[in-house]
Each structure stands twice: as structure tokens, then as C-alpha cells.
N, C-alpha and C positions, 0 to 999 in steps of 0.2 A: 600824352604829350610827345610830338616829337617834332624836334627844330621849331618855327615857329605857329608850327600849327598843333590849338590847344582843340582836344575833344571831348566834349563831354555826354555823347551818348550815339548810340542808332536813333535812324527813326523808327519810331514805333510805330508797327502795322497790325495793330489790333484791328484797324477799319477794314473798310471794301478796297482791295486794289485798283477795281472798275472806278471807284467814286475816285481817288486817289490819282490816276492818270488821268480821269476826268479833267480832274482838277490843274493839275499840270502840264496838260491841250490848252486848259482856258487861259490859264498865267501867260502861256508863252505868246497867246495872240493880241491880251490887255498890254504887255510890255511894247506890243506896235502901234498902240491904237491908245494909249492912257501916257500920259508924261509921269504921272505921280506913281506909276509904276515901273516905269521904265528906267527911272534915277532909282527906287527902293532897289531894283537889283541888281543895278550897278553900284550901289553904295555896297551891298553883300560882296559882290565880286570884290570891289575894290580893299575889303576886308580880306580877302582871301580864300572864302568859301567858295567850293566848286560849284558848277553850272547846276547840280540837282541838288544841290542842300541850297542856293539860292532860289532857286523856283519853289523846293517847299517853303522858305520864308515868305514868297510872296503869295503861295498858297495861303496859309495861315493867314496872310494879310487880308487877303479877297475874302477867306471867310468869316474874319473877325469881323469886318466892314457889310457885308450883306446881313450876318446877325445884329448887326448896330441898326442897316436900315429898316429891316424887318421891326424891328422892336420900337425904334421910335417913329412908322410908317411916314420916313421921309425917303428924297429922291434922291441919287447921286449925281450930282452934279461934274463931269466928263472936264468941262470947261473951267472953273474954277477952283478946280480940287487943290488941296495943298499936300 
């Protein structure tokens, strides 16, 4: 902990780095193109997380969300997302 900013770990890079910046190309370009992503990491920022511990939060978004549609074989809807 120091001054206002509380931490509580590294990211963990047990994965693929490849998959990993993959990942973090594709956040940055849904944050142009998706609104429901583009407020998620400005809510991050506005917490006070930096530019790359906010883009993994939206990572983990993107893939908790594609294992959701995978699993219940439904669509993402771009236009009415919340």
C-alpha cells in the first residue's frame, strides 16, 4: 500500500505472452468500437488503475463474456449491450 493506491498482487503470467498481448490489441480496439467497454475502463481509470492493469481488467472481461457466449451458444449483441 502506498498513499492511495492499494495492491494486491502482480499479474500472473503463468499463460502465453502471445495470447496475453493478443489479448490486449483486441481490448484496445473493442474500447473504439463497443460503448460497454469503453465506459468499463474508464470506470478502471477513474479508480485509479493504470492504462495496463485497466486493459487486463477489460481483458478478463472479454473473456469471461466469450466463455459465457460459447457456453450458452448465444450472440453478442454490440447494440444493446449493457
Amino acid at each position: 500500500q502506498s498513499g492511495i493506491a492499494d495492491y494486491k498482487g502482480k499479474m500472473v503470467k503463468h499463460g502465453s505472452g502471445y495470447l496475453r498481448q493478443a489479448l490486449m490489441n483486441v481490448v484496445e480496439t473493442m474500447m473504439i468500437h463497443a460503448p460497454v467497454f469503453y465506459d468499463f475502463y474508464h470506470k478502471k481509470r477513474d479508480e485509479g488503475k493504470p492504462h495496463r492493469v485497466a486493459l487486463s481488467h477489460l481483458a478478463r472481461k472479454l473473456v469471461r463474456l466469450i466463455y459465457k457466449l460459447e457456453t450458452s451458444h448465444s450472440r453478442f449483441d454490440l447494440i444493446n449491450s449493457k
